[in-house]
mmCIF file of the N, C-alpha and C atoms, coordinates in Angstrom:
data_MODEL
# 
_entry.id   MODEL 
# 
loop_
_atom_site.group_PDB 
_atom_site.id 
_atom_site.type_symbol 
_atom_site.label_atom_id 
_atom_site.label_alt_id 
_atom_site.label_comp_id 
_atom_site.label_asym_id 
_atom_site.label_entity_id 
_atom_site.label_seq_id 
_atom_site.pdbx_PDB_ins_code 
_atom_site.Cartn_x 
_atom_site.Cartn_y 
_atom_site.Cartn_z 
_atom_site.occupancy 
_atom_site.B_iso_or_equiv 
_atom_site.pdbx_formal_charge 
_atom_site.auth_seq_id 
_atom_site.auth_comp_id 
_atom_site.auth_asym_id 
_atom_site.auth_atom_id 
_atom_site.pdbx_PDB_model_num 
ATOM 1   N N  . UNK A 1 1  ? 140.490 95.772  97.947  1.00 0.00 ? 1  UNK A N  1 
ATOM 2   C CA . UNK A 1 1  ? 139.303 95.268  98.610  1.00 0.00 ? 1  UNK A CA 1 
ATOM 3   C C  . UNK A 1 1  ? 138.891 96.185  99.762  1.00 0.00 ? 1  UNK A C  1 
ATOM 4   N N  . UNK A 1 2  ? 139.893 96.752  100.197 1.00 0.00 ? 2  UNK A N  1 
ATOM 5   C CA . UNK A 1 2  ? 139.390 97.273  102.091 1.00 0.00 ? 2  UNK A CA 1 
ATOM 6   C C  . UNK A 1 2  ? 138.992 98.853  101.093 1.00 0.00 ? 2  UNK A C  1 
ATOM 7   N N  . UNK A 1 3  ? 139.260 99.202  100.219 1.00 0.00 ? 3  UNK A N  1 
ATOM 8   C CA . UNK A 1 3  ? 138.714 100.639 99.419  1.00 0.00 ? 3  UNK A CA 1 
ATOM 9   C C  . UNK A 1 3  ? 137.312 100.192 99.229  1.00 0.00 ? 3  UNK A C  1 
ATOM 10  N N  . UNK A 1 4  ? 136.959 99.359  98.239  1.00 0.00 ? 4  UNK A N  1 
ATOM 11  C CA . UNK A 1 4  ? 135.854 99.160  98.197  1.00 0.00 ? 4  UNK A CA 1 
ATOM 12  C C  . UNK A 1 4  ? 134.792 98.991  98.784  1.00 0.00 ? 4  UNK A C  1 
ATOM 13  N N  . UNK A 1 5  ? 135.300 97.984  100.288 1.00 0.00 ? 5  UNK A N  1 
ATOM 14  C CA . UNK A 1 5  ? 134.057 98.270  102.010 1.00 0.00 ? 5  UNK A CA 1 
ATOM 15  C C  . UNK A 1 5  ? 134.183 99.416  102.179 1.00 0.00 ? 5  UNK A C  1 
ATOM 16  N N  . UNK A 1 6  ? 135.296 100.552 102.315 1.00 0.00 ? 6  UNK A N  1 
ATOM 17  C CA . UNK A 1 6  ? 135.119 101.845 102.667 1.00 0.00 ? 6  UNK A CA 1 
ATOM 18  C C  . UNK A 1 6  ? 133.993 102.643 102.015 1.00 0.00 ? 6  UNK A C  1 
ATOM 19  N N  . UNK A 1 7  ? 133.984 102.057 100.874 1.00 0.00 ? 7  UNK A N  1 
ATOM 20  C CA . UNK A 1 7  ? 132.902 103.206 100.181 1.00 0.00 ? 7  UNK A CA 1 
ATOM 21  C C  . UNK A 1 7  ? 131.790 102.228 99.947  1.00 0.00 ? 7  UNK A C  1 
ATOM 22  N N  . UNK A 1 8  ? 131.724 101.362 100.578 1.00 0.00 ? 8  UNK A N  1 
ATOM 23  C CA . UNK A 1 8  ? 129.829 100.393 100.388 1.00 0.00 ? 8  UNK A CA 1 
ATOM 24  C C  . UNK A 1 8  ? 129.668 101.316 102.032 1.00 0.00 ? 8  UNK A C  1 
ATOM 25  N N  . UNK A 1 9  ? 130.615 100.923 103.233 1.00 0.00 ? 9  UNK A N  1 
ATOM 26  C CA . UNK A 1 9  ? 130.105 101.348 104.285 1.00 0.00 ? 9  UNK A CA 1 
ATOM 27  C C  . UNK A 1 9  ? 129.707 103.384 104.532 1.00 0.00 ? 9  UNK A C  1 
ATOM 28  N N  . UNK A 1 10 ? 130.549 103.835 103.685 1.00 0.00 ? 10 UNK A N  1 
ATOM 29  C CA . UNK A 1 10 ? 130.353 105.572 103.484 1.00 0.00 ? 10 UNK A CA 1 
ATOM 30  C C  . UNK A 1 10 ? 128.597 105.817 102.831 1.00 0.00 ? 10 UNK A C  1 
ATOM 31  N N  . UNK A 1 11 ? 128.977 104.767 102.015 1.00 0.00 ? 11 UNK A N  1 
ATOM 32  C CA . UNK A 1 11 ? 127.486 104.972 101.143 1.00 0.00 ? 11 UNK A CA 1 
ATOM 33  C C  . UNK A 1 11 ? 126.039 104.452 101.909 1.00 0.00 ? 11 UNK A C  1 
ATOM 34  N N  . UNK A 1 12 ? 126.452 103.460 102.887 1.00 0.00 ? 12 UNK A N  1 
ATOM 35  C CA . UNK A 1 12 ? 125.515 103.033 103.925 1.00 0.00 ? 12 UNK A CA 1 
ATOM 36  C C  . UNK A 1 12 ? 125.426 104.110 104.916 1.00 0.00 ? 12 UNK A C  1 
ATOM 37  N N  . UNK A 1 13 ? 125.904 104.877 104.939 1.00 0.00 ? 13 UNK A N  1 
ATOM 38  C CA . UNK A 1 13 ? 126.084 105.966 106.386 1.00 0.00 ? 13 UNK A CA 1 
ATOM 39  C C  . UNK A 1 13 ? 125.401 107.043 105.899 1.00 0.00 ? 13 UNK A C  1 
ATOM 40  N N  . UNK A 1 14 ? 125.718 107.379 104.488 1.00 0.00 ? 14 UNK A N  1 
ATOM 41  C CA . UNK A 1 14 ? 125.089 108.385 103.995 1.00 0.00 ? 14 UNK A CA 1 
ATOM 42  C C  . UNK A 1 14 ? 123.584 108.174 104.080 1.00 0.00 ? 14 UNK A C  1 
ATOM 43  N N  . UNK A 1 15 ? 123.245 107.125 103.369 1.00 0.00 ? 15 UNK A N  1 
ATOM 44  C CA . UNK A 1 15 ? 121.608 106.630 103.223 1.00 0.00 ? 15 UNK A CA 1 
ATOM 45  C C  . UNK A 1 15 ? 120.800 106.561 104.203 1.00 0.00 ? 15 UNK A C  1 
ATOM 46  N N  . UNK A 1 16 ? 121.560 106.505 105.603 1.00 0.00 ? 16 UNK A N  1 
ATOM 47  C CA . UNK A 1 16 ? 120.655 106.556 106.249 1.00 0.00 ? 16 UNK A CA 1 
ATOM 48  C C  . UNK A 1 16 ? 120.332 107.802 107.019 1.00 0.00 ? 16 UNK A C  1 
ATOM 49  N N  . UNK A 1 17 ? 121.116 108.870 106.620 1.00 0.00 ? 17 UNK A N  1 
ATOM 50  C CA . UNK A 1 17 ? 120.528 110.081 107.303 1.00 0.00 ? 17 UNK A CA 1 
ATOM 51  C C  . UNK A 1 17 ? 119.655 111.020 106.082 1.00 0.00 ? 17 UNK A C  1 
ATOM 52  N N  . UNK A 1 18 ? 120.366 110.321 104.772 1.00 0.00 ? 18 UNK A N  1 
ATOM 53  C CA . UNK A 1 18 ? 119.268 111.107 103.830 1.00 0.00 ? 18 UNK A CA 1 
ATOM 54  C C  . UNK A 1 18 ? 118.225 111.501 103.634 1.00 0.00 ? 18 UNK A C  1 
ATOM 55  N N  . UNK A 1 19 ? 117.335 110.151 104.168 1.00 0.00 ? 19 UNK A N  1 
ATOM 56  C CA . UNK A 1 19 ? 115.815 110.631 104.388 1.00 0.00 ? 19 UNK A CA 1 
ATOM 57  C C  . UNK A 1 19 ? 114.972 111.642 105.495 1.00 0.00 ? 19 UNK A C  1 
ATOM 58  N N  . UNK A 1 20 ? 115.606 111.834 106.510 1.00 0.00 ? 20 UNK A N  1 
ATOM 59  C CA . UNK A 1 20 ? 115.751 112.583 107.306 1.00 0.00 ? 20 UNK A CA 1 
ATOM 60  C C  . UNK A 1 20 ? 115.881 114.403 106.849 1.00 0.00 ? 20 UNK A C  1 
ATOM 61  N N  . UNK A 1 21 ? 117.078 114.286 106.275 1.00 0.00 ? 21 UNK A N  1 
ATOM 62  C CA . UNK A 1 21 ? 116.990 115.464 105.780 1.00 0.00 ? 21 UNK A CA 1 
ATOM 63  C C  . UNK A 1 21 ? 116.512 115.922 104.780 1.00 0.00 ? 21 UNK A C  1 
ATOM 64  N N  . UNK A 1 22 ? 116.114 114.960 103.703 1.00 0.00 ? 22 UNK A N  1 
ATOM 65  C CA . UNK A 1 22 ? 115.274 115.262 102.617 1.00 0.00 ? 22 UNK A CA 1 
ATOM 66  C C  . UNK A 1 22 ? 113.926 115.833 102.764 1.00 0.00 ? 22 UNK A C  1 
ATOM 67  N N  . UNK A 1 23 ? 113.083 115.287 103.523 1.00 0.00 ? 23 UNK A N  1 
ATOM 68  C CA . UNK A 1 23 ? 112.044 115.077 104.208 1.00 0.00 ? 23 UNK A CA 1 
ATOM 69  C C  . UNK A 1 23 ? 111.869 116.990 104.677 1.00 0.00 ? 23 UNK A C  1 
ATOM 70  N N  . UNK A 1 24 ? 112.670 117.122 105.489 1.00 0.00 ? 24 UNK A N  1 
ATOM 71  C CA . UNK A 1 24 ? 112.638 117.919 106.075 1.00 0.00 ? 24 UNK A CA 1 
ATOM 72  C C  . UNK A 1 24 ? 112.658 119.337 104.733 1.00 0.00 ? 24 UNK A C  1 
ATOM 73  N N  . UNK A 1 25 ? 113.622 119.479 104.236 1.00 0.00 ? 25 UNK A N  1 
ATOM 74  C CA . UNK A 1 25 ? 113.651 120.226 102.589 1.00 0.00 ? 25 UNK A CA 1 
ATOM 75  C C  . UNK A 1 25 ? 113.000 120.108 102.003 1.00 0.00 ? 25 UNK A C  1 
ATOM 76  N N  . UNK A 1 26 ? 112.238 118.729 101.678 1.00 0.00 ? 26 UNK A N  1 
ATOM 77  C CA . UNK A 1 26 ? 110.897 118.899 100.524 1.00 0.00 ? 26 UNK A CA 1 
ATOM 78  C C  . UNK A 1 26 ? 109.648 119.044 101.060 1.00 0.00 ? 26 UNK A C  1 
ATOM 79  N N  . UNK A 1 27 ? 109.070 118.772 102.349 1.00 0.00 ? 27 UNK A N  1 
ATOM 80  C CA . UNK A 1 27 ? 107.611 119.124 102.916 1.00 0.00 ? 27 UNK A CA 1 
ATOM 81  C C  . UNK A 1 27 ? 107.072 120.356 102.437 1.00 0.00 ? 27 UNK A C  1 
ATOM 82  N N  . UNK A 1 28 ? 107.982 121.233 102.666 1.00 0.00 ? 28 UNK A N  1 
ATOM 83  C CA . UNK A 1 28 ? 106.908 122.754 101.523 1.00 0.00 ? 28 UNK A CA 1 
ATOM 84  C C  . UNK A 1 28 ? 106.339 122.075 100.435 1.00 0.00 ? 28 UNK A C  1 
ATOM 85  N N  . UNK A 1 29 ? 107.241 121.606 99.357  1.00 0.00 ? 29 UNK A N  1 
ATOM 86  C CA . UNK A 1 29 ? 106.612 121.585 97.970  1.00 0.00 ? 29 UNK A CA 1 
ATOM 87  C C  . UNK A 1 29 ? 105.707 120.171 98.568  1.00 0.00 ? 29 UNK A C  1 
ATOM 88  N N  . UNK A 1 30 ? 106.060 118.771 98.875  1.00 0.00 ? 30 UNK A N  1 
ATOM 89  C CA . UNK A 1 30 ? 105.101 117.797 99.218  1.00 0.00 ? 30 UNK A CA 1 
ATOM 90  C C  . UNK A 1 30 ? 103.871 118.173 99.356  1.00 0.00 ? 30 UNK A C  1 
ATOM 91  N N  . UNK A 1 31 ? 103.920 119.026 100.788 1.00 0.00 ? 31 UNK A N  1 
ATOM 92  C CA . UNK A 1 31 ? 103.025 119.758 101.443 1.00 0.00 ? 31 UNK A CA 1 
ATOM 93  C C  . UNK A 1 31 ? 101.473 120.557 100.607 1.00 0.00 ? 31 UNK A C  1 
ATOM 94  N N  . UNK A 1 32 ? 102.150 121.442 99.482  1.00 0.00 ? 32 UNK A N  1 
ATOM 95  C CA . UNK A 1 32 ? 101.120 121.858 98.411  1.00 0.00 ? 32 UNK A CA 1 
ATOM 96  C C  . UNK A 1 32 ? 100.671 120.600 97.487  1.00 0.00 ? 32 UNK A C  1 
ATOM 97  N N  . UNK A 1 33 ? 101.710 120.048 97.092  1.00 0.00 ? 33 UNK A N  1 
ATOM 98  C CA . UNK A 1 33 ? 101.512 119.146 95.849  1.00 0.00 ? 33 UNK A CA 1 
ATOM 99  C C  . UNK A 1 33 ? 100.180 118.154 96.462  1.00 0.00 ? 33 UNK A C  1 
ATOM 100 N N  . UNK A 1 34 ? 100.567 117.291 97.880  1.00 0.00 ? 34 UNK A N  1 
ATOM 101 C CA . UNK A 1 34 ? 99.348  116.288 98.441  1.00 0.00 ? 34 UNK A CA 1 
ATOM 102 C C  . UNK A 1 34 ? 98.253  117.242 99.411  1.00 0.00 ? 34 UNK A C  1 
ATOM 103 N N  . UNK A 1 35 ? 98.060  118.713 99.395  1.00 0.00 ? 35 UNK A N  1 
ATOM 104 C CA . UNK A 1 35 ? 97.375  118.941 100.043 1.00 0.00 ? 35 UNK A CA 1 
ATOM 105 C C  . UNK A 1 35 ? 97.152  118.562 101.722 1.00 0.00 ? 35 UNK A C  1 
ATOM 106 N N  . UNK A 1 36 ? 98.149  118.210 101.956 1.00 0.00 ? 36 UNK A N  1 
ATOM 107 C CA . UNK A 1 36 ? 98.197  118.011 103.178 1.00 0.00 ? 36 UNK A CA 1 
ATOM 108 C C  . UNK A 1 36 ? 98.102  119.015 104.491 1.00 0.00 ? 36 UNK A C  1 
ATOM 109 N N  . UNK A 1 37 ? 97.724  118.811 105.547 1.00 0.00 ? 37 UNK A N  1 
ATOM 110 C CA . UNK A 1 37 ? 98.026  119.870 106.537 1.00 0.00 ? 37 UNK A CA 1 
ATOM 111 C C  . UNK A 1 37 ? 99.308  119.681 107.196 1.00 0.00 ? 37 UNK A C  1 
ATOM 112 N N  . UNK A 1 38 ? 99.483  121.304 107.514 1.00 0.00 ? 38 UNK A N  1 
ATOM 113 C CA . UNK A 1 38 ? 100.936 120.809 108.124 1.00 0.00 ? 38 UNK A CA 1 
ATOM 114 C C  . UNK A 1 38 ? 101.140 119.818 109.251 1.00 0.00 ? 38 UNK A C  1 
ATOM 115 N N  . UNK A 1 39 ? 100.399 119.222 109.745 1.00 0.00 ? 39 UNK A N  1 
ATOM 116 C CA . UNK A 1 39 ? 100.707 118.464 111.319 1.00 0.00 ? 39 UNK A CA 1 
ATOM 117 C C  . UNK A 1 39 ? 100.797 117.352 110.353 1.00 0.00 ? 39 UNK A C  1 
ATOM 118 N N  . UNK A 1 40 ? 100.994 116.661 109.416 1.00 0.00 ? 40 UNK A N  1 
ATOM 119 C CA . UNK A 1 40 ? 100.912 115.658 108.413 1.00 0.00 ? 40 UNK A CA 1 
ATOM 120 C C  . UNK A 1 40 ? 102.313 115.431 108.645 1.00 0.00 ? 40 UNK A C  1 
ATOM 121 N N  . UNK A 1 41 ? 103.127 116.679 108.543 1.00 0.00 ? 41 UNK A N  1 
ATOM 122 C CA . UNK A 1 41 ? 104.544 116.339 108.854 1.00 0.00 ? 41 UNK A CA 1 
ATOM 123 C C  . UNK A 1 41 ? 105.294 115.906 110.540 1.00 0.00 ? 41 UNK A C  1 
ATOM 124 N N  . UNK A 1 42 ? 104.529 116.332 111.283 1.00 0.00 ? 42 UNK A N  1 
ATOM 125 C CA . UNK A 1 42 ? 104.482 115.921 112.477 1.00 0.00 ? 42 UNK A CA 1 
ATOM 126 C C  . UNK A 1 42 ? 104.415 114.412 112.521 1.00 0.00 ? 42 UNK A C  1 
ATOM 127 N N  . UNK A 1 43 ? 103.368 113.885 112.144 1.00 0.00 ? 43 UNK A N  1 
ATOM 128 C CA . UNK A 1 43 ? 102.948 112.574 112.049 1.00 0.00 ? 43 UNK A CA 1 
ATOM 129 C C  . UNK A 1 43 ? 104.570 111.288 111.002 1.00 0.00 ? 43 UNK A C  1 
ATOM 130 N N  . UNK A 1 44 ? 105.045 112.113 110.207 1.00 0.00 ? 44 UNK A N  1 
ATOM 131 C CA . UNK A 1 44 ? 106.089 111.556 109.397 1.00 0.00 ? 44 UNK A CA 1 
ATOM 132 C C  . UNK A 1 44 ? 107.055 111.266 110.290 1.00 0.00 ? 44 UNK A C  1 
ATOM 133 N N  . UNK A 1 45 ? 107.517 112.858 110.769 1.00 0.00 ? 45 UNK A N  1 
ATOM 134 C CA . UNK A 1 45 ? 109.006 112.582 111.364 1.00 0.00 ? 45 UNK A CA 1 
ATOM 135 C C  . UNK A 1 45 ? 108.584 111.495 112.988 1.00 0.00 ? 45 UNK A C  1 
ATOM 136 N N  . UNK A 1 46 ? 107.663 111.592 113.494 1.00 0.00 ? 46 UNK A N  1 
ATOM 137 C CA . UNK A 1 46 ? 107.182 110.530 114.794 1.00 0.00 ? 46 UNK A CA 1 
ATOM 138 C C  . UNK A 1 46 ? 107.263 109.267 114.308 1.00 0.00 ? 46 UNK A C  1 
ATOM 139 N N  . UNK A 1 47 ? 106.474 109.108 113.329 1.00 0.00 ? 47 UNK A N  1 
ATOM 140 C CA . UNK A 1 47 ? 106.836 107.382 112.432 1.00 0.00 ? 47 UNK A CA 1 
ATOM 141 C C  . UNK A 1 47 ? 108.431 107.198 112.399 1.00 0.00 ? 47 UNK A C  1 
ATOM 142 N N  . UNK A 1 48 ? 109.233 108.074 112.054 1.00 0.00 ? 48 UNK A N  1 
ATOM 143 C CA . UNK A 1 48 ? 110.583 108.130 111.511 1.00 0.00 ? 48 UNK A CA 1 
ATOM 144 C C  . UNK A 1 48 ? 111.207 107.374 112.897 1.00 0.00 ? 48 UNK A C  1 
ATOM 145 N N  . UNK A 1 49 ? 110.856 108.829 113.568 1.00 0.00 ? 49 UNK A N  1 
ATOM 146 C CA . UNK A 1 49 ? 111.534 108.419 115.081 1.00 0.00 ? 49 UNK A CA 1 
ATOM 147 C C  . UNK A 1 49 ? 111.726 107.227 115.675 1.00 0.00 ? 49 UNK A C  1 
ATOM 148 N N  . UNK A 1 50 ? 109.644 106.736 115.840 1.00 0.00 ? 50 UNK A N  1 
ATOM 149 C CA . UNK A 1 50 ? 109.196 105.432 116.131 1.00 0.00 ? 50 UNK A CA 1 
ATOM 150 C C  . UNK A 1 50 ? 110.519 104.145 115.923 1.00 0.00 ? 50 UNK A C  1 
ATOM 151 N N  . UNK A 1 51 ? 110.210 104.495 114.187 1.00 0.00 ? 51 UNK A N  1 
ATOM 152 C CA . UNK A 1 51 ? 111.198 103.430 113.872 1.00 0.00 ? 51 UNK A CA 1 
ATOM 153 C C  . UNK A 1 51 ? 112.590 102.736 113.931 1.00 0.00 ? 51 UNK A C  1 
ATOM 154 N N  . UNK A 1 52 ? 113.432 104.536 113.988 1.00 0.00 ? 52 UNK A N  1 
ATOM 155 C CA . UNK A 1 52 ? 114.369 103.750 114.431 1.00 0.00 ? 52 UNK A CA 1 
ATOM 156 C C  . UNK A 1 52 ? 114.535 103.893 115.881 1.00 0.00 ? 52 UNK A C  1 
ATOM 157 N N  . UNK A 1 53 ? 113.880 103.995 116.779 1.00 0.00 ? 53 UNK A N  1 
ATOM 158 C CA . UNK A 1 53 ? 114.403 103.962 118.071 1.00 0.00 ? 53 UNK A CA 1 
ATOM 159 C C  . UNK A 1 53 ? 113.742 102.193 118.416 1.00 0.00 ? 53 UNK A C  1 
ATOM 160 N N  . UNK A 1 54 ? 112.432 101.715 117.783 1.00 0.00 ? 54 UNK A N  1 
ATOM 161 C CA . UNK A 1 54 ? 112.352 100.371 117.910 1.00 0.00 ? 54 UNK A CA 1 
ATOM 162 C C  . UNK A 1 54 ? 113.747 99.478  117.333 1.00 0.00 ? 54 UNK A C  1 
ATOM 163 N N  . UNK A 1 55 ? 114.095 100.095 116.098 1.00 0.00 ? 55 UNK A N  1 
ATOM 164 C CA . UNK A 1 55 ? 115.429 99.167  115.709 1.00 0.00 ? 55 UNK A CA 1 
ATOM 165 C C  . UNK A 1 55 ? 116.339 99.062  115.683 1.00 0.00 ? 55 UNK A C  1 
ATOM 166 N N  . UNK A 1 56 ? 116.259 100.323 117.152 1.00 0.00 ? 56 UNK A N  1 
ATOM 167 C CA . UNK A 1 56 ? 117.974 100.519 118.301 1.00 0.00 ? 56 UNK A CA 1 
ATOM 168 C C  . UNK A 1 56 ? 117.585 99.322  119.597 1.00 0.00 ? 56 UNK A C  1 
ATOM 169 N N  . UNK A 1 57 ? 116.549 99.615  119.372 1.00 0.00 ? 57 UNK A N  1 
ATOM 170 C CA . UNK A 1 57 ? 115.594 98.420  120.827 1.00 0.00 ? 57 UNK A CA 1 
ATOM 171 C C  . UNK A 1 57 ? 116.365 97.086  120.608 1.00 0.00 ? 57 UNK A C  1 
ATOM 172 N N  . UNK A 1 58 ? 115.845 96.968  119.061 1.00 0.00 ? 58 UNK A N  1 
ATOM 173 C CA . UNK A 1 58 ? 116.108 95.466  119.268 1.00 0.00 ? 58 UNK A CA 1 
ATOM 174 C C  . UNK A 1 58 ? 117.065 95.088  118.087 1.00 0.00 ? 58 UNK A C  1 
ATOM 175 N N  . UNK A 1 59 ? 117.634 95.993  118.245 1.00 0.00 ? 59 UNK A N  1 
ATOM 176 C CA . UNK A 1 59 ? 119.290 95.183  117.829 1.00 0.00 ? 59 UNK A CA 1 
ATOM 177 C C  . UNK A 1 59 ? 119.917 94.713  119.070 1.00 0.00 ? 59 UNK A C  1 
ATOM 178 N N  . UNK A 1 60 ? 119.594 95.244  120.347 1.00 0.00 ? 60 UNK A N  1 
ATOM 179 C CA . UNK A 1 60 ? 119.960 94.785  121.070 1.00 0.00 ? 60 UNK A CA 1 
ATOM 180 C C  . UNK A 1 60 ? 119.685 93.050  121.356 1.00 0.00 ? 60 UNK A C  1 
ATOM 181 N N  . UNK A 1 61 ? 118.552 92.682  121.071 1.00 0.00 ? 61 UNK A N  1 
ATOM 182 C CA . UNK A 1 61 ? 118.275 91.285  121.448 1.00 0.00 ? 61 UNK A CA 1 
ATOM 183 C C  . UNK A 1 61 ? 118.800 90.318  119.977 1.00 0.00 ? 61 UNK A C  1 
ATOM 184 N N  . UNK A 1 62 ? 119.422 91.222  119.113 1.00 0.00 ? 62 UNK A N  1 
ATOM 185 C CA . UNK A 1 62 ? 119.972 89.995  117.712 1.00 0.00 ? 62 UNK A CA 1 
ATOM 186 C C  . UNK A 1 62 ? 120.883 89.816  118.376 1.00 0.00 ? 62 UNK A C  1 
ATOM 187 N N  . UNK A 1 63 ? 122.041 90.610  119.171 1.00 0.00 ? 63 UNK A N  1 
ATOM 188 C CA . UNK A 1 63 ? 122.927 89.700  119.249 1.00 0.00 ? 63 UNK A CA 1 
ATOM 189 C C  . UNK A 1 63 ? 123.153 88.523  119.762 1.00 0.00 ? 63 UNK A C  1 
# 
């Protein structure tokens, strides 16, 4: 049992930095494919940020 939380919680740790770095590696090709300008990616990683620093905010008030 305690193997199996090890690797739900590894696999939760992973997932959440994935998008982060994915993001960051695929914007070239994104970038051509949606025609986007580059400040498009500016605007992504700020949303990114946004978000989790609001849902560092307020984890504080769940407990």
């Amino acid at each position: 049992m305690a193997t199996f939380l090890l690797v739900i919680i590894y696999l939760a740790f992973i997932s959440l930095g994935l998008p982060d770095s994915l993001l960051g590696a695929a914007w070239p090709v994104m970038q051509t494919d949606l025609r986007a300008p580059l400040e498009t990616a500016g605007y992504l990683f700020m949303t990114i940020a946004g978000g989790t620093n609001s849902s560092r905010l307020a984890r504080g008030k769940m407990r």
